[in-house]
N, C-alpha and C positions, 0 to 999 in steps of 0.2 A: 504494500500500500504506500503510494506516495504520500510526501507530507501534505501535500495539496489538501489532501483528502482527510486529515486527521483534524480534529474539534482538541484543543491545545491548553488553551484560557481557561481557570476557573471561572471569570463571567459568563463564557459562551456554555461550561457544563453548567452554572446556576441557570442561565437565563433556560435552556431548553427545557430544564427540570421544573424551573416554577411557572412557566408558562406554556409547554409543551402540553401533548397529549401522550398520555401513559398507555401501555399495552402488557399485561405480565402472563407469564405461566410459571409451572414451578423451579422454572430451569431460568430463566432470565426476564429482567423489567428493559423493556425498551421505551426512551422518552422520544417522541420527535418534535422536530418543532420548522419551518419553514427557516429558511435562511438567504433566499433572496438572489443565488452564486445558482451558474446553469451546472451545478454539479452536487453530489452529496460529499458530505463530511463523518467523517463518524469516532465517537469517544468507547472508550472503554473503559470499565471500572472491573476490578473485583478486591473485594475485601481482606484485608487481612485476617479476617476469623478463619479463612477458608482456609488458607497453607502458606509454607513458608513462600519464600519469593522465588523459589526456584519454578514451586507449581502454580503462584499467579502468573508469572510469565510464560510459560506453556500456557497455559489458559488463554491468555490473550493470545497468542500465536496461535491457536488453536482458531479463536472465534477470528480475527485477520485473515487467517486462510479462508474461511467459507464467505466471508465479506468479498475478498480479492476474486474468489470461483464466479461467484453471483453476483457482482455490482453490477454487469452490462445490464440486469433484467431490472435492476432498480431506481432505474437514474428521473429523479422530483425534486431536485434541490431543495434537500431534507437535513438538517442536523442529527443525526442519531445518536444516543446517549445509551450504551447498550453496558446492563449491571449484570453479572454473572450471580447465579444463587447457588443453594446448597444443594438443589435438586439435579442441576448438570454435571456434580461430581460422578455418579456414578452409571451416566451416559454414554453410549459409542459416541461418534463425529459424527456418523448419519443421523441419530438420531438429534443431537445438539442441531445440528444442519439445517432438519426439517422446521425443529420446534423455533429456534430462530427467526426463518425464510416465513415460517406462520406471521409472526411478529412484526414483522417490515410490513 
């Protein structure tokens, strides 16, 4: 993912969070929020409760990867704010994949 692409700013993750529209399942909350740019953007969180820093960064390289597969099919010029939960710990990729690609 280029950086083009990446939501950076704590303002830009506050603003899409408090005025965005939310979308959850047990596996991930996705915020969106319009952004204005003929492209999307997209942030990633996951918690420290979840694991050490070894397994949030897998994590994020994990959900990157299925961003990177499917952006072509998503292009709205959307902010995406995408929170990893405890529920995608003990998911494949396809299934993570699916319930994501739900979420967008």
């Amino acid at each position: 993912m280029r950086k083009l692409y990446v939501v950076k700013h704590s303002q830009d993750f506050e603003k899409a969070m408090d005025k965005g529209s939310c979308a959850k399942n047990r596996s991930f909350v996705v915020y969106s929020l319009n952004n204005d740019l003929p492209y999307n953007r997209y942030g990633i969180s996951v918690s420290k409760k979840l694991g050490n820093a070894v397994f949030r960064n897998k994590s994020k390289r994990i959900i990157r990867s299925i961003i990177d597969n499917n952006k072509k099919n998503y292009i709205n010029g959307k902010d995406y704010i995408i929170i990893l939960r405890r529920g995608a710990l003990e998911k494949s990729y396809q299934e993570q994949e699916k319930e994501l690609l739900e979420l967008i």
